[in-house]
RODO-2510 file (C-alpha; in nm, 4 decimals, decimal comma):
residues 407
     n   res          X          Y          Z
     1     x    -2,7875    -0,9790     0,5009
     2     x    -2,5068    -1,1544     0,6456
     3     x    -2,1477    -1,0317     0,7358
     4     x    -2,0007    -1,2304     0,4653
     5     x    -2,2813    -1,1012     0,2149
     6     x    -2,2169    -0,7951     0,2769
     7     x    -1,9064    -0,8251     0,2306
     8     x    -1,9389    -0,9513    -0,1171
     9     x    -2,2374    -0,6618    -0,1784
    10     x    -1,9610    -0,4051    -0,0706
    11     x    -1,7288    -0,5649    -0,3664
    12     x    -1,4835    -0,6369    -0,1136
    13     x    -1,3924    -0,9997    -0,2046
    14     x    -1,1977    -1,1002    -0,4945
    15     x    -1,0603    -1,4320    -0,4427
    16     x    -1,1423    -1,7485    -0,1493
    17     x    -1,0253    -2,1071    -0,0147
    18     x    -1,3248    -2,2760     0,1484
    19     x    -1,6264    -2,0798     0,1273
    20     x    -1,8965    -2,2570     0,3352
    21     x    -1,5981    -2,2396     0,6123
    22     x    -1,5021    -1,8602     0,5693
    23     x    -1,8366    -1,7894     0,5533
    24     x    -1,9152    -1,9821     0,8785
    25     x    -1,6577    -1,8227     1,1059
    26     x    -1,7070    -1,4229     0,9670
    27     x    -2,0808    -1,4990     1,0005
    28     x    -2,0102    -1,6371     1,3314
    29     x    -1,7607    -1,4145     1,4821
    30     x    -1,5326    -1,6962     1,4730
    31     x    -1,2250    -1,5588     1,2714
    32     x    -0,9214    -1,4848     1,3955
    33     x    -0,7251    -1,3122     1,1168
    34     x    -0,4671    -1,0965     1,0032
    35     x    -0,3559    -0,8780     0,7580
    36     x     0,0196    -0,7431     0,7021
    37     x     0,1720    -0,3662     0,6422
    38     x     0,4926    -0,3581     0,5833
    39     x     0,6346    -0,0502     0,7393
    40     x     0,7695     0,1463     0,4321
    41     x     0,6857     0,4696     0,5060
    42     x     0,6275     0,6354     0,8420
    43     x     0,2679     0,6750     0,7713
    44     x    -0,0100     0,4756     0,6338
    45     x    -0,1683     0,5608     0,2928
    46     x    -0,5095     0,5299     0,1169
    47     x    -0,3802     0,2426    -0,0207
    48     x    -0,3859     0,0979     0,3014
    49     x    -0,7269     0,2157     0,3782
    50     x    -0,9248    -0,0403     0,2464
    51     x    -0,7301    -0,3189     0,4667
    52     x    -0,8004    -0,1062     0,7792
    53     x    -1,1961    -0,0646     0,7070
    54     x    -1,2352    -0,4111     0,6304
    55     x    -1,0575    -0,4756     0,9797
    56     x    -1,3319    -0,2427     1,1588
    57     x    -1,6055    -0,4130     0,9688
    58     x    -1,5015    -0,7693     1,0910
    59     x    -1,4223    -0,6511     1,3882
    60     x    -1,7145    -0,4975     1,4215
    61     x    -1,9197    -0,8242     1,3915
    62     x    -1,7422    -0,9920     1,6439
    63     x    -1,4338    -1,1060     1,4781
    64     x    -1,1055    -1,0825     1,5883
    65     x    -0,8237    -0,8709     1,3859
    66     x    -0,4338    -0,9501     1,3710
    67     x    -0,2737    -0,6525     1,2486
    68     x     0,1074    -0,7901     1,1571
    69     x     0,3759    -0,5148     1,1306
    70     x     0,6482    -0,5997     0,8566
    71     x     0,9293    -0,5649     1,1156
    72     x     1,0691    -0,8545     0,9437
    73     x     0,9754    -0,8556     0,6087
    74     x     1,0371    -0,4709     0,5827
    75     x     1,4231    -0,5608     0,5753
    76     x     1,3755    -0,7773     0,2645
    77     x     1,0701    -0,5654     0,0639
    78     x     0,7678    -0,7046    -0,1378
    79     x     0,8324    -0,7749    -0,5071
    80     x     0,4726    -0,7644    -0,5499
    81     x     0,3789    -0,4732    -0,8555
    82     x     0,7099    -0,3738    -0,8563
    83     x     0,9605    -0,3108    -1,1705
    84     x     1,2672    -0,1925    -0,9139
    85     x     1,3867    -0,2987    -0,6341
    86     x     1,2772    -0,1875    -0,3285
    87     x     1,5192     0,0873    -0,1048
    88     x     1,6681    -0,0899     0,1645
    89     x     1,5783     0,0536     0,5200
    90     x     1,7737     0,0383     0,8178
    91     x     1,6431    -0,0958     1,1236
    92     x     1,5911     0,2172     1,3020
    93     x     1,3959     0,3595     1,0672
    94     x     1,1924     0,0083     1,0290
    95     x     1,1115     0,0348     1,3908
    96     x     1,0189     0,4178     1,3540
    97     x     0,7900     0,3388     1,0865
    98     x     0,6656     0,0835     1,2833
    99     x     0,5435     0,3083     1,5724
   100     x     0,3808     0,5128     1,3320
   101     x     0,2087     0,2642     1,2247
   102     x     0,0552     0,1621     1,5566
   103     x    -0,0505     0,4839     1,6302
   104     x    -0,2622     0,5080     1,3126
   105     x    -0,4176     0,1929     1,3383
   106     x    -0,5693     0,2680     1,6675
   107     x    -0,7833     0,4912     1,4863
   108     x    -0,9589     0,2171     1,3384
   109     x    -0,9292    -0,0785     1,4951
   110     x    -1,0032    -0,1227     1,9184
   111     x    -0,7380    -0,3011     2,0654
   112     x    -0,8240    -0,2882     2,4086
   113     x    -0,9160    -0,6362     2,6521
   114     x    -0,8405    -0,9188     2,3526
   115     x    -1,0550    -0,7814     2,0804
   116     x    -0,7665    -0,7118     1,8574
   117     x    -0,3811    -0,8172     1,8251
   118     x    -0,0924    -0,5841     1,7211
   119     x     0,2011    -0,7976     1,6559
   120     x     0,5604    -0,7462     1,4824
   121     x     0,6806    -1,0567     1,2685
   122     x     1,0436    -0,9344     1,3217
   123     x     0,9989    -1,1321     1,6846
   124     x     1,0347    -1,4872     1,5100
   125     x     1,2287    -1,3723     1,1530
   126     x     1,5383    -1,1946     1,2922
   127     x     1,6000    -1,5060     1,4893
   128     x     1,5355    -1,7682     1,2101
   129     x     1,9049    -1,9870     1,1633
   130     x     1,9302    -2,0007     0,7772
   131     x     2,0069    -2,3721     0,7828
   132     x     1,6839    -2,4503     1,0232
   133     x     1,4591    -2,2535     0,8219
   134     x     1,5547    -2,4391     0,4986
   135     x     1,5095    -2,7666     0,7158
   136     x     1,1886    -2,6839     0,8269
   137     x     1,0031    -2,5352     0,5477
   138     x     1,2606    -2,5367     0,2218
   139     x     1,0379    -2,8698     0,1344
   140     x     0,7323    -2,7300     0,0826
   141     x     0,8008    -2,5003    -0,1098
   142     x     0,8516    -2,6150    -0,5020
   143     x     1,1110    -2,3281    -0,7273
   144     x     0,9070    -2,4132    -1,0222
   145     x     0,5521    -2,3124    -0,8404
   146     x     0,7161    -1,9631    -0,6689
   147     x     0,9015    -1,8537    -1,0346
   148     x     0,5008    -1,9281    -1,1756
   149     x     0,3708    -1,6999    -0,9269
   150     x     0,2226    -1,3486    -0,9894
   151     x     0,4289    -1,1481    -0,6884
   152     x     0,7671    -1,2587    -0,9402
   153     x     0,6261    -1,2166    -1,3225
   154     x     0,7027    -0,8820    -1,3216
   155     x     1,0449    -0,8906    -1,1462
   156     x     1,1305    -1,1801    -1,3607
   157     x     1,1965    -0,9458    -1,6984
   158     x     1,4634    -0,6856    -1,5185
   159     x     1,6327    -0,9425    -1,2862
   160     x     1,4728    -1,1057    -0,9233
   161     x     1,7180    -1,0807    -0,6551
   162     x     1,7240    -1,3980    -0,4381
   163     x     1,6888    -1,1387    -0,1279
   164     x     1,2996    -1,0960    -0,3177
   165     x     1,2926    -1,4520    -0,3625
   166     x     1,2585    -1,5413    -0,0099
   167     x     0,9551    -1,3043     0,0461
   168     x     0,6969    -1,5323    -0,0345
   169     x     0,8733    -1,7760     0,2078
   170     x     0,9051    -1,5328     0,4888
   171     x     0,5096    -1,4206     0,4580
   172     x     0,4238    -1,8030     0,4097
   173     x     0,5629    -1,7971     0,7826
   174     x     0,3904    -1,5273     0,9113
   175     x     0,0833    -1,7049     0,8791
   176     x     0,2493    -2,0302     0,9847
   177     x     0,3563    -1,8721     1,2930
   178     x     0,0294    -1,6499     1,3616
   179     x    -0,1539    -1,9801     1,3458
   180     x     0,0521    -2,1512     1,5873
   181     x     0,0592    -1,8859     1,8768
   182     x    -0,2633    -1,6922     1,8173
   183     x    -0,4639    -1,9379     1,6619
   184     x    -0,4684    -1,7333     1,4079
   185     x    -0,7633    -1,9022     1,0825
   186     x    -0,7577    -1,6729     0,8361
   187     x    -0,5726    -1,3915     0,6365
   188     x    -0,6617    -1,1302     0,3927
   189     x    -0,4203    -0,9375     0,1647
   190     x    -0,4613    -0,7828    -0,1942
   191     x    -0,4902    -0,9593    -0,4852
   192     x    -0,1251    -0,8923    -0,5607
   193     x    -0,0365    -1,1522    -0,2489
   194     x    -0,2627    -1,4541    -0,3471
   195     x     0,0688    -1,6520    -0,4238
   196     x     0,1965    -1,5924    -0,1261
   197     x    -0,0990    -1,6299     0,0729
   198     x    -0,1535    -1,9509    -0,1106
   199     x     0,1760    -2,0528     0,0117
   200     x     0,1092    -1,9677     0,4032
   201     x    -0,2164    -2,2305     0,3709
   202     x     0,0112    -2,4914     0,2137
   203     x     0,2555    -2,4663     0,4873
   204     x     0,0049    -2,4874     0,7740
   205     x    -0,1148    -2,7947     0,5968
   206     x     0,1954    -2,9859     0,5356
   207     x     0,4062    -2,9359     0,8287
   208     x     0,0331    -2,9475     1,0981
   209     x    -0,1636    -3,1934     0,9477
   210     x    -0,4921    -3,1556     0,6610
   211     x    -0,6700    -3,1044     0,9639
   212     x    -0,5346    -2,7370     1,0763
   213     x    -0,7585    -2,4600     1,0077
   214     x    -0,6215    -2,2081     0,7982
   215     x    -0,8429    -2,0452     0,5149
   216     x    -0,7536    -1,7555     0,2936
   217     x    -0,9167    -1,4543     0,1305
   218     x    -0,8089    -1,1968    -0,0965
   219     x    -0,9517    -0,8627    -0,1327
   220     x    -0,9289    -0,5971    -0,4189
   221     x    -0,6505    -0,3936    -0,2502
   222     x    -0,3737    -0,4193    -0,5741
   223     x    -0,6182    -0,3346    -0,8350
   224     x    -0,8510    -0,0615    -0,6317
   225     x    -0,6917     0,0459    -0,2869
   226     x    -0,3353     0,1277    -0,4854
   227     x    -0,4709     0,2935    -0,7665
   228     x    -0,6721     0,5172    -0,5097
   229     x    -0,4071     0,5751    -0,2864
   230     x    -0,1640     0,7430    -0,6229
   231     x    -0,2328     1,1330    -0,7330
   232     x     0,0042     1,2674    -0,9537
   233     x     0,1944     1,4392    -0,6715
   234     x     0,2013     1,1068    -0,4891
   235     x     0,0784     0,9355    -0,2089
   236     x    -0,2584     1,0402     0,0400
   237     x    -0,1310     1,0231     0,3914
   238     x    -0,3715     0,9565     0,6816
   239     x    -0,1011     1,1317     0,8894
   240     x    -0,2423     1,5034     0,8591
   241     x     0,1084     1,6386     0,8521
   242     x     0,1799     1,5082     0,5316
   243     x    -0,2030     1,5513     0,4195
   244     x    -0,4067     1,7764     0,5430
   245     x    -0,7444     1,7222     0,6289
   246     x    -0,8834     1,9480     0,3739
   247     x    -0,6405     1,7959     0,1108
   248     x    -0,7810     1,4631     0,2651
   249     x    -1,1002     1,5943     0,1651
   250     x    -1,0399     1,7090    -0,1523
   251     x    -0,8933     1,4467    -0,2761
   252     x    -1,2376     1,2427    -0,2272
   253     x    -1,4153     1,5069    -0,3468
   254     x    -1,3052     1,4883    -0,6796
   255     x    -1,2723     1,1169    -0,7279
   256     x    -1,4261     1,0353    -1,0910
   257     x    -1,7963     0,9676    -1,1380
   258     x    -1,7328     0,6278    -1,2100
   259     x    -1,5677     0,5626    -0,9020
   260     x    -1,7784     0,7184    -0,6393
   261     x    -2,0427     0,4355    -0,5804
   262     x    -1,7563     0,1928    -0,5668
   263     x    -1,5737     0,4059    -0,2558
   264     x    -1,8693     0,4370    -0,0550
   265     x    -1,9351     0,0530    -0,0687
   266     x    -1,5515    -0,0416    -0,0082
   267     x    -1,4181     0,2162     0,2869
   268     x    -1,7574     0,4163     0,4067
   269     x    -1,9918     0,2521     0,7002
   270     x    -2,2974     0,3677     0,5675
   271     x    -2,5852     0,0864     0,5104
   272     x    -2,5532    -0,0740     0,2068
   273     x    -2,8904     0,0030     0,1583
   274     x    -2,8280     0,4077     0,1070
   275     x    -2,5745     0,3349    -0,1090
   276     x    -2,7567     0,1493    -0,3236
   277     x    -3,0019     0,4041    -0,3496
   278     x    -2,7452     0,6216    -0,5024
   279     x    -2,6975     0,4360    -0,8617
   280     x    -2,9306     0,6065    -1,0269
   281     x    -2,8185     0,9718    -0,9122
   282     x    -2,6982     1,1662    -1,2102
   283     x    -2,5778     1,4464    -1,2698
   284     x    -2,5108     1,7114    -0,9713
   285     x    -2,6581     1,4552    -0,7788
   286     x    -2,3188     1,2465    -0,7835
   287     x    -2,1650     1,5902    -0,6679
   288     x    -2,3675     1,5358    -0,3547
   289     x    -2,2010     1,1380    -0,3710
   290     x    -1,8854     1,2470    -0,3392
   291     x    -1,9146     1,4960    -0,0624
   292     x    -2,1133     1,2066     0,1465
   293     x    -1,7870     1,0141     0,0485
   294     x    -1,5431     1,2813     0,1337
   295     x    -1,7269     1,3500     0,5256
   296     x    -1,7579     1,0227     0,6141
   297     x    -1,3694     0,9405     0,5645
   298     x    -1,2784     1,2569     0,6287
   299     x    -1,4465     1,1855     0,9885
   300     x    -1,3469     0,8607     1,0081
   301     x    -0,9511     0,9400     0,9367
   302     x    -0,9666     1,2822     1,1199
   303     x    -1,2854     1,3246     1,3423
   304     x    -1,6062     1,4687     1,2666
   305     x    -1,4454     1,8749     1,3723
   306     x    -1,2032     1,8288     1,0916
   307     x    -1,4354     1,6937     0,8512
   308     x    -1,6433     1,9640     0,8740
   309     x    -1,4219     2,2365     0,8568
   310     x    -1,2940     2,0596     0,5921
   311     x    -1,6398     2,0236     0,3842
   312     x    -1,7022     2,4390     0,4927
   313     x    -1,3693     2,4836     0,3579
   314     x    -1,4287     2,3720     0,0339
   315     x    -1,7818     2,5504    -0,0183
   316     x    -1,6392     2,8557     0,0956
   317     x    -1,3584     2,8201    -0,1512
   318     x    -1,5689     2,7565    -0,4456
   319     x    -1,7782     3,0106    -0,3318
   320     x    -1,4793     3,2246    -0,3442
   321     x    -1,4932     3,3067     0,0318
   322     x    -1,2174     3,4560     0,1930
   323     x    -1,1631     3,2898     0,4881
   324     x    -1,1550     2,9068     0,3189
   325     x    -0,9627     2,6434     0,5614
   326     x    -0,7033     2,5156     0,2656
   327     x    -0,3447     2,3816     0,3487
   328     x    -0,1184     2,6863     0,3827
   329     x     0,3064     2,6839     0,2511
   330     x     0,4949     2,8636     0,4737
   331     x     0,7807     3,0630     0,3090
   332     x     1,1130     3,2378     0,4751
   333     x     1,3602     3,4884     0,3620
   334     x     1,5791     3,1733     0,2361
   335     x     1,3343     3,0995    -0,0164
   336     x     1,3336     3,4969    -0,1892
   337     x     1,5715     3,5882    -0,4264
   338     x     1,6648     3,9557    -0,3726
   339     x     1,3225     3,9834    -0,1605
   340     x     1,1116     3,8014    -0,4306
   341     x     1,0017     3,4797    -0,5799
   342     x     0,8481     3,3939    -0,8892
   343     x     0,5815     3,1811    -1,0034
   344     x     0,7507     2,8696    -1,0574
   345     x     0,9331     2,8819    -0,7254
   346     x     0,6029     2,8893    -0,5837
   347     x     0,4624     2,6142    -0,7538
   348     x     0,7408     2,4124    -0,6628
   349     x     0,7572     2,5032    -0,2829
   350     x     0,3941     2,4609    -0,2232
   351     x     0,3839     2,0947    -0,3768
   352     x     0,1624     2,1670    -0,6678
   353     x     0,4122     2,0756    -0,9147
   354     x     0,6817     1,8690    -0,9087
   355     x     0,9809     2,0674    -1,0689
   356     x     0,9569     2,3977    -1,2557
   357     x     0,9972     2,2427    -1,5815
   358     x     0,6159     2,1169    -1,4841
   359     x     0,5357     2,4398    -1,3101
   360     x     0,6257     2,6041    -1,6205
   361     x     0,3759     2,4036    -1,8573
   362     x     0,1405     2,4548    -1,6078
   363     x     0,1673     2,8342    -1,6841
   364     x     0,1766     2,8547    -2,0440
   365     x    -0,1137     2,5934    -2,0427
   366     x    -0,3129     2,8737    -1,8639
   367     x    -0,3631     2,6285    -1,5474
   368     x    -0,2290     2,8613    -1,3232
   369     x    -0,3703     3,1433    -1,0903
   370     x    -0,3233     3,3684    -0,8143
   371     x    -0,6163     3,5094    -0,6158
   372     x    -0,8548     3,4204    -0,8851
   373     x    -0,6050     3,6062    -1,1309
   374     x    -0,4980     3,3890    -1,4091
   375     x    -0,0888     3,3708    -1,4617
   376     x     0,0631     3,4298    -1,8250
   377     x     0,4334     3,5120    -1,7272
   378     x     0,6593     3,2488    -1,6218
   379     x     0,8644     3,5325    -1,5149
   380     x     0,6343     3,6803    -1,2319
   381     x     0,7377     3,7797    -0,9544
   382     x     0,5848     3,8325    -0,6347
   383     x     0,7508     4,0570    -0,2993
   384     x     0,8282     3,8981     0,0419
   385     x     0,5438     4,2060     0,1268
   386     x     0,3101     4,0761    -0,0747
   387     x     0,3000     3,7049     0,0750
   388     x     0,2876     3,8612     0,4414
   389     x    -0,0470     3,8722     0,6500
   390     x    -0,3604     3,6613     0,4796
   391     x    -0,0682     3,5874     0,1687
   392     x    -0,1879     3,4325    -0,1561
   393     x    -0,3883     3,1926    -0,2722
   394     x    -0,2100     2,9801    -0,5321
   395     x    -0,4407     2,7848    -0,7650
   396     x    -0,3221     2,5269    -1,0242
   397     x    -0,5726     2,3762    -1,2253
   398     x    -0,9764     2,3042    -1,1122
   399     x    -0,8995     2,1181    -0,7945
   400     x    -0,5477     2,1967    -0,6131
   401     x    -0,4769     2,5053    -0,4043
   402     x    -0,2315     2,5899    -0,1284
   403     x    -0,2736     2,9390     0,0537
   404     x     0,1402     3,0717     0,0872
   405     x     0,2389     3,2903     0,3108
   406     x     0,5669     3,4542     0,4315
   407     x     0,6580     3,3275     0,8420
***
């Protein structure tokens, strides 16, 4: 099986330009390309995570990766999927995110002696003159073709800023520029970005010539890698103070049945071959799916001593051991009322609900227990004393537990 088969066996490609040339330089090692994260948060998600695999993978086979840090087009924000407009960011924290970002990434991706790029598109779009740009590339771009695009449908209903409008254009020249100075010949992105993509080919084209070399390919990162980066408490960090390892791992663990087979194809490294060998488990067999799934990106986002505490963690939970490694809450006398706190309080200050109007439902739902002891009263209360020394565990639900504990 070739690289680009595989990649198509793995379900990774949605939409192409050129096939018999993509498919010549990824079988080839011949591709340069990138791929673009706009620094909105000061750590990558699991949304991301799908992007950063397929950059191993091609890497991997001998290609060479671009990752392209939204320096530039963090200041403006992607309209892509969204209702609202984006919260500005100020520079500072732009370049904060940034470095986050790099430091993640070299988790995945080898950047040492060529094999892979890191660059920061704020280095040619903070010093674009408004009247040049529109010179250079206003032209090729036609109003009529960018208001028909998919990144604007959904913007188009509430109101599209013209600060949104001039995304596409901006990420058009990333790839414009990329190909110029890195000789960069191809770019992947979600399926969410094949407008703009689109437009970064049509620009290489018409201001270089038919003859540059610029191909495009989408991957399934809208549909798939953002609907498994969401939980109903939000996103899954890779940073492990915002997600713990075990949380990490848990939140794998109890992806649906449906969905199992498709993670290990997309993000795991296992052969294609073992996976396959896994559609016809059934049963508690797919149990045993998802905890392959759950080790192998636990290990791959955390290292292998994390992912197995992690995995003992969770069998020792289940099998109501004492000593389970789950993410702990750390409480202080600020947080008591009169030395205690009740059961909503907790809910709320551990993360495992949202506001105590949802804590509360939780509770009379009968979701809610405390070392194995199911909570009726929305009213309890539990002592500072109590939470001291090994604490509490605090259970809503089948899957989500935080152990709490007084500092």
């Amino acid at each position: 099986m070739t690289v680009f088969e595989e990649l198509q066996a793995r379900g990774l490609l949605a939409q192409l330009t050129d096939e018999a040339e993509i498919r010549e330089l990824i079988d080839n090692g011949k591709a340069t390309f990138y791929i673009g994260f706009d620094p909105t948060a000061d750590s990558l998600h699991v949304g991301h995570f799908m992007a950063l695999c397929l950059m191993k993978r091609m890497q991997m086979a001998g290609n060479k990766p671009i990752a392209l840090l939204g320096g530039g087009t963090g200041m403006i924000g992607d309209p892509s999927g969204r209702s609202d407009l984006r919260q500005m960011m100020t520079t500072e924290t732009i370049r904060h995110n940034c470095d986050c970002f790099k430091k993640q990434m070299s988790h995945f991706i080898d950047f040492s002696e060529g094999k892979a790029l890191m660059v920061n598109n704020a280095d040619w779009l903070l010093d674009l003159n408004y009247v040049e740009l529109l010179r250079e590339v206003g032209t090729c771009f036609s109003v009529n073709n960018m208001l028909r695009a998919e990144c604007y449908k959904q913007r188009m209903a509430k109101g599209l800023s013209f600060l949104e409008f001039n995304y596409m254009i901006m990420q058009s020249y990333d790839f414009y520029m990329l190909f110029q100075k890195y000789g960069c010949n191809m770019q992947f992105g979600g399926d969410d970005q094949w407008s703009n993509m689109l437009g970064g080919t049509e620009l290489i084209r018409r201001k270089l010539g038919k003859d540059a070399y610029a191909m495009t390919i989408t991957l399934l990162l809208n549909s798939e890698g953002k609907k498994m980066g969401k939980t109903q408490k939000g996103a899954v960090w890779l940073d492990p103070n915002k997600t713990s390892p075990f949380e990490f791992y848990q939140y794998w663990r109890n992806v649906s049945d449906a969905d199992v087979l498709k993670c290990l194809k997309m993000l795991t490294f296992l052969p294609i071959e073992q996976i396959l060998e896994m559609e016809s488990w059934e049963g508690s067999r797919l149990n045993t799916a998802k905890e392959i799934l759950a080790h192998e990106l636990t290990e791959l986002v955390h290292g292998k001593e994390e992912a197995d505490k992690a995995e003992a963690g969770a069998k020792a939970l289940f099998a109501g051991g004492a000593q389970a490694e789950i993410p702990t809450t750390k409480l202080t006398q600020d947080d008591l009322v009169d030395g205690n706190i009740d059961i909503l309080g907790l809910l709320v200050k551990s993360g495992l609900s949202a506001s105590r109007s949802e804590a509360r439902r939780s509770v009379e739902q009968g979701g809610v227990s405390v070392d194995g002891e199911k909570v009726t009263d929305i009213k309890q209360l539990y002592a500072g004393e109590q939470l001291a020394g090994d604490g509490i565990t605090l259970k809503r639900g089948k899957k989500s537990f935080k152990k709490i504990v007084m500092e």
